[in-house]
C-alpha positions in Angstrom: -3.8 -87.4 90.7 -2.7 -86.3 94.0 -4.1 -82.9 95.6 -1.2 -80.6 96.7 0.0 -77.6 97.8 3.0 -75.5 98.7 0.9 -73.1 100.9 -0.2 -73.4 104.5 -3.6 -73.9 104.3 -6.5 -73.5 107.4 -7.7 -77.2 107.4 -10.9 -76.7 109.1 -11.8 -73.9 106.7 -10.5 -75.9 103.8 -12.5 -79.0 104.7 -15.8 -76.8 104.9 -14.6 -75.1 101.2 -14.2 -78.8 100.0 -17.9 -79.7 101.3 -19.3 -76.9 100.0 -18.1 -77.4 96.3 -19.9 -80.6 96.8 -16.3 -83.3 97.7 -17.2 -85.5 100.4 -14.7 -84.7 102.7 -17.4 -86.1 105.7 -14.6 -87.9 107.4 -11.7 -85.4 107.3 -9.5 -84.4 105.5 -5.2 -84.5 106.6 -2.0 -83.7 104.6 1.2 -85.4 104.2 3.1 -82.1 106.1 2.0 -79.5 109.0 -1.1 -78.1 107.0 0.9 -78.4 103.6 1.9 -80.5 100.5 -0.6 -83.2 99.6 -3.8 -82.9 101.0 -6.2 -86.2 101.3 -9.3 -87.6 102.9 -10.4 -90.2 105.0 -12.9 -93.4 104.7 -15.6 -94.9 107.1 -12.5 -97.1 108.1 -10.0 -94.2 108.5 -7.6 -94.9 105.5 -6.3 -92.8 103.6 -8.3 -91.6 100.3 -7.4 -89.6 97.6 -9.1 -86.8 96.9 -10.7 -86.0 93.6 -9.1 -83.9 90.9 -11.7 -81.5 91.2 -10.8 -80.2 94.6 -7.8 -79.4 93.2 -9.0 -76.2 92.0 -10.5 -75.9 95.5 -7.2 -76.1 97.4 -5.9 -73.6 94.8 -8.3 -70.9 95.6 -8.0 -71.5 99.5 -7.5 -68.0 101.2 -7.2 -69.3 104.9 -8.2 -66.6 107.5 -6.4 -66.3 110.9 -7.7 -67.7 113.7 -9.4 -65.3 115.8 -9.9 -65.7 119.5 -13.4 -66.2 120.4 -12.3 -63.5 123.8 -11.4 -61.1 121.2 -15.4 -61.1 120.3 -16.4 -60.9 124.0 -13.9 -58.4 124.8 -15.2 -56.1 121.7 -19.2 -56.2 122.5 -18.1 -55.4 126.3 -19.5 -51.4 126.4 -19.0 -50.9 130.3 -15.0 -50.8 129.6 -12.8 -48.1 127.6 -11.0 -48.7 124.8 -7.9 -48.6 126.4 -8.6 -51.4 129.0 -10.1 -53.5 125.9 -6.7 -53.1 124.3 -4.8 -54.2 127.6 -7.4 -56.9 127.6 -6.4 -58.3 124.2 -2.9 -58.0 124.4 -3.0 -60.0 127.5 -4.4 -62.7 125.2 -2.2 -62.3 121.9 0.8 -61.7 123.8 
């Protein structure tokens, strides 16, 4: 049975969820759509492999968290600037 979804899911968090509940996903994992509908893995080779019915409950329980700029964290810890220039800072950045 194919693993699938109608959500947008994160696919470098979902891979790590995957590994975690113990489904080799050590070479990947891809989906048939931008980050949606069915949702596979890779072999040694780089074909496609199903993945087991088990991660379908997985996929299913995927929250995917947004993406965070890693300046956002700099900008944050920096205590020699005010607020206000740490918010011009980070708008510069997320447009």
């Amino acid at each position: 049975m194919a693993v699938t979804t109608d959500a947008t899911i994160r696919p470098d968090q979902l891979e790590t969820e995957l590994a975690d509940a113990g489904i080799d996903v050590s070479h990947g994992i891809g989906t048939s759509a931008a980050n949606t509908g069915t949702i596979y893995t890779y072999d040694a080779n780089g074909k496609i492999v199903d993945l087991p019915d088990e991660a379908q409950s997985v996929v299913n329980s995927h929250d995917p968290q947004p993406i965070v700029d890693p300046r956002i964290e700099v900008i944050d810890g920096m205590d020699s600037i005010s607020d206000a220039d740490k918010a011009a800072l980070k708008s510069l950045i997320t447009g």
